[in-house]
N, C-alpha and C positions, 0 to 999 in steps of 0.2 A: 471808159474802162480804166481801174485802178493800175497803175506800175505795175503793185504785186498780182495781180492777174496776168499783168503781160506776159511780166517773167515766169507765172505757174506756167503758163502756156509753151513758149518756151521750152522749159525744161524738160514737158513732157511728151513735146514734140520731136525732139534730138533728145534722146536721154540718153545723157555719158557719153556722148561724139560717134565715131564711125561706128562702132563695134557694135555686132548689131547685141552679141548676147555674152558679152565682156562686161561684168558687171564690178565695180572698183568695191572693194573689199580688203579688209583685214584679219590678219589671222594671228591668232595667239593660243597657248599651250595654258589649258588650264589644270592641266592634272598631268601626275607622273605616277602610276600608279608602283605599288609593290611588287607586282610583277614586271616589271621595266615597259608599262606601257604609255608611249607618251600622247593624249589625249588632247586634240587642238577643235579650235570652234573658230569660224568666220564673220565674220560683221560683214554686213551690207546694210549701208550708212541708209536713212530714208532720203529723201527728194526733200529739203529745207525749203520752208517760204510755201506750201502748199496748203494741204488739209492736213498739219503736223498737230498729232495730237500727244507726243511722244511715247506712243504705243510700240510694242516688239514684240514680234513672234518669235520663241527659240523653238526651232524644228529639228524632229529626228528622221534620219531616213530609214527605209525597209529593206528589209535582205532575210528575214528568217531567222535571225540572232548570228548567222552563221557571215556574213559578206553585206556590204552597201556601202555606199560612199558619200559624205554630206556633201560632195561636189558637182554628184552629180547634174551632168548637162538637160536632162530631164529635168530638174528642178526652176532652172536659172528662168524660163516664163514668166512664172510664178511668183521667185522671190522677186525680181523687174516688177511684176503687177503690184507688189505690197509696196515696195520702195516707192516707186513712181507716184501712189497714192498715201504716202507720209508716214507708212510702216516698217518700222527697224528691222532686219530680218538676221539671226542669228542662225548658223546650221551649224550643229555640235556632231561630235564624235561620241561615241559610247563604245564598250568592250561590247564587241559578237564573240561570245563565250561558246555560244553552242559549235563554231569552225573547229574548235578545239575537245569535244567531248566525243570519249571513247565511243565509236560505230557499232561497238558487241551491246552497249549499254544503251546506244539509241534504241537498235532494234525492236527492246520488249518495250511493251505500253509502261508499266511501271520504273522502268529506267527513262523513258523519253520525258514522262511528268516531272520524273525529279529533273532531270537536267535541264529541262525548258525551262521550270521552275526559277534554278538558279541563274540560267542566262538574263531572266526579268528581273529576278533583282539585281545583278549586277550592274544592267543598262538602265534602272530605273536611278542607282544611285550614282553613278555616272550621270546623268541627267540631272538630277538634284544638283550635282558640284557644278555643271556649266550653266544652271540658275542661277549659283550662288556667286559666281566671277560673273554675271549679268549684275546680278544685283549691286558689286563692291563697285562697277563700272558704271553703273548708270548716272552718276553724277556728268562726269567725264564723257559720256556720250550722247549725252540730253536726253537720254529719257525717261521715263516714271518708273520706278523699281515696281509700284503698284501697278501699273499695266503691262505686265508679262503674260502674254498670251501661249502657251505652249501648244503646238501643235507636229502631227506624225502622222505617217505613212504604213501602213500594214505594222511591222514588226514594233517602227517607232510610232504608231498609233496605238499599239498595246504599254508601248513605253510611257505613252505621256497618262492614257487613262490610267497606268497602274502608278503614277507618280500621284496624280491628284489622288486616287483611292489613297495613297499611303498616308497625303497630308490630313486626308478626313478622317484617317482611323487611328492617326495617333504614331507610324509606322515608320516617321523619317529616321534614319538615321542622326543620334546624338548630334549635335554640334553642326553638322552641314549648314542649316537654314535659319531666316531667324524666325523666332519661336510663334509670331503670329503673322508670316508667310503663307500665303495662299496666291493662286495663278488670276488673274483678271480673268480667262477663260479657256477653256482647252477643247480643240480641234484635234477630230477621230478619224482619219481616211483608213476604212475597214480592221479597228482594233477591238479588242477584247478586254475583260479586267480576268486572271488570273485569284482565284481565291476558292475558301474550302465555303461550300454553300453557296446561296445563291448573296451577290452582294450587296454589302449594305453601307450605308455611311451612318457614323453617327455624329459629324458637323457638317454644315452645309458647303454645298461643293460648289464651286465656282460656275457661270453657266458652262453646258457642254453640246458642243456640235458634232453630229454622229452621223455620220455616211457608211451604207454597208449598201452590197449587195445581197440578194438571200440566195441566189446560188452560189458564192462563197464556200470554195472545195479546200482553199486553203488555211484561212480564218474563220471560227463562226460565227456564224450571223444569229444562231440561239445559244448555242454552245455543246462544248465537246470536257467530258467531263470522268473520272474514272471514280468511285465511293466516292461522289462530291464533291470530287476536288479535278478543278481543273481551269479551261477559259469558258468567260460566260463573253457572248460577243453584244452587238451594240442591239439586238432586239431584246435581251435581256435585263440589258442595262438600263436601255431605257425602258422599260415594264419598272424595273424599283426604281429609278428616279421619281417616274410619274407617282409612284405611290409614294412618295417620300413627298409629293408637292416640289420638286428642285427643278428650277429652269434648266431646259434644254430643248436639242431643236433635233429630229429623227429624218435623216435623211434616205430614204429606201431605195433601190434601185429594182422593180422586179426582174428579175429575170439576169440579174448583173452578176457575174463575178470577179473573184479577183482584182479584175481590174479596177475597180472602183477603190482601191487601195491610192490609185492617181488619176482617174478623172475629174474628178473635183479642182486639184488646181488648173486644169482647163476649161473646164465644161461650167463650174459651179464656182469660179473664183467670186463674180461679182455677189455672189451667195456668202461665201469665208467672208468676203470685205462688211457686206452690210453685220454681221455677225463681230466683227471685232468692233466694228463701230459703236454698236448698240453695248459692247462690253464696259465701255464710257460713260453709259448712259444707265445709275443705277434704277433699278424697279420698272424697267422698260423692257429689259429678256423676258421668254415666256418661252412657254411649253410648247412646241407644235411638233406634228407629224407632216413630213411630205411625201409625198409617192409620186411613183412615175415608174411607166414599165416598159421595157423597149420591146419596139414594136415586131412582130413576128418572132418571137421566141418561143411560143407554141409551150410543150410541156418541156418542164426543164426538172434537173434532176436536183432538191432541196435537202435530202433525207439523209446527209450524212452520216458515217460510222467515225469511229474513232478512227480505225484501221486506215478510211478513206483519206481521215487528215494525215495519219501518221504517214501514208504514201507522197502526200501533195507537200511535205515538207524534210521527204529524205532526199 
């Protein structure tokens, strides 16, 4: 057996000394916004000398536009599993816009649309800028500015799919990104794309990994939609992918909800890892669906209203 094997071994057997879930990290302020808000993102370095392919997930968390935290303790397994297996892991901040919007103008449907609206794009381009300090930083960090895998959680799973939609339709904001930027791949734990119709791309989108539950009260999993305009969730999404020909991979849950917004980084991590792997690996992603329905759930309730989301997210 090779040194460097000893030492991967090693590393991954004690990773980072006593603590079991103290993971060493850096943190820096990538944005200051106009409204005096100051925007910081965390590095968690990968495991050097292993299977380092200088890949990086930048990850959003979930809260509802309204609360969440990229620090959360919940997370820290996860980002461990990417690390420990040679992947950078970046957790960014973004404005939750919606904590701040008037409660008289939540309440109607046509105020909630606009204002969810705008909480998405503010978080999407938000998202864009701690791309964009990944990318000024990638030299300096070792790793490939072209292997940015962006992935999210519920709220920040509609973040990262409405990021990619932006770069495929033309959408970024001026000046952010450079101009022939695009994500190595983008990971969905239970998100939506935001748009008027059903959505479409007209460049080819990076591959995309979509976990939903279809009981999903919070998120949808077809979608929730007012004259057209609205979220269309990952069974939608993936329906035009497929008909577009675009790699992707449809993760189903029967019977699942909400919660599938985070059991994938427990449950289905070694599923994310083969997935960012294969992101390396061009003309090898492909199209699949996977199902799986938990067991005794009997008749569950799919048939969402608007109303029902509009409750599951006051």
């Amino acid at each position: 057996m090779s040194l460097k094997y000893i030492l991967c071994f090693f590393l991954l057997a004690f990773p980072y000394g006593s603590a079991a879930f103290e993971l060493p990290k850096e943190t820096y302020v990538f944005d200051v916004t106009a409204g005096g808000d100051t925007l910081r993102l965390d590095r968690y370095p990968a495991v050097r000398g292993c299977d380092d392919k200088g890949q990086i997930v930048v990850f959003a968390f979930g809260g509802g536009f309204r609360g969440g935290s990229r620090d959360s303790a919940s997370f820290m397994p996860f980002f461990r599993f990417l690390v420990e297996n040679g992947v950078t892991v970046v957790s960014t901040d973004y404005r939750t816009a919606l904590k701040d919007a008037d409660p008289v103008r939540l309440a109607t449907l046509p105020g909630f649309k606009d204002a969810l609206y705008e909480a998405i794009s503010v978080a999407v381009t938000d998202f864009y800028k701690a791309t964009a300090f990944v990318i000024e930083h990638s030299p300096m960090w070792g790793v490939d500015s072209a292997k940015i895998i962006a992935c999210g959680s519920s709220a920040g799973a509609i973040t990262v799919l409405q990021a990619e939609y932006g770069i495929c339709n033309d959408m970024v904001p001026s000046g952010i990104l450079p101009a022939d930027f695009n994500y190595a791949g983008v990971i969905s734990m239970a998100g939506a794309v935001c748009a008027e119709g059903v959505p479409e791309w007209t460049a080819m989108t990076a591959p995309i990994m979509l976990f939903h539950g279809d009981a999903d009260s919070v998120v949808p999993f077809e979608k929730a939609v007012i004259d057209g305009f609205g979220l269309w969730g990952s069974s939608t999404v993936s329906r035009a992918l497929g008909g577009m020909g675009l790699s992707h991979v449809f993760h189903v849950v029967r019977g699942g909800g909400h919660e599938v917004s985070g059991t994938p980084m427990t449950r289905y991590r070694g599923e994310i890892l083969n997935f960012i792997r294969l992101t390396d690996s061009p003309g090898v992603c492909r199209t699949a669906t996977i199902e799986e329905t938990i067991p005794g759930t009997g008749d569950y309730k799919t048939d969402f209203t608007i109303e029902d989301y509009l409750r599951s997210n006051m």
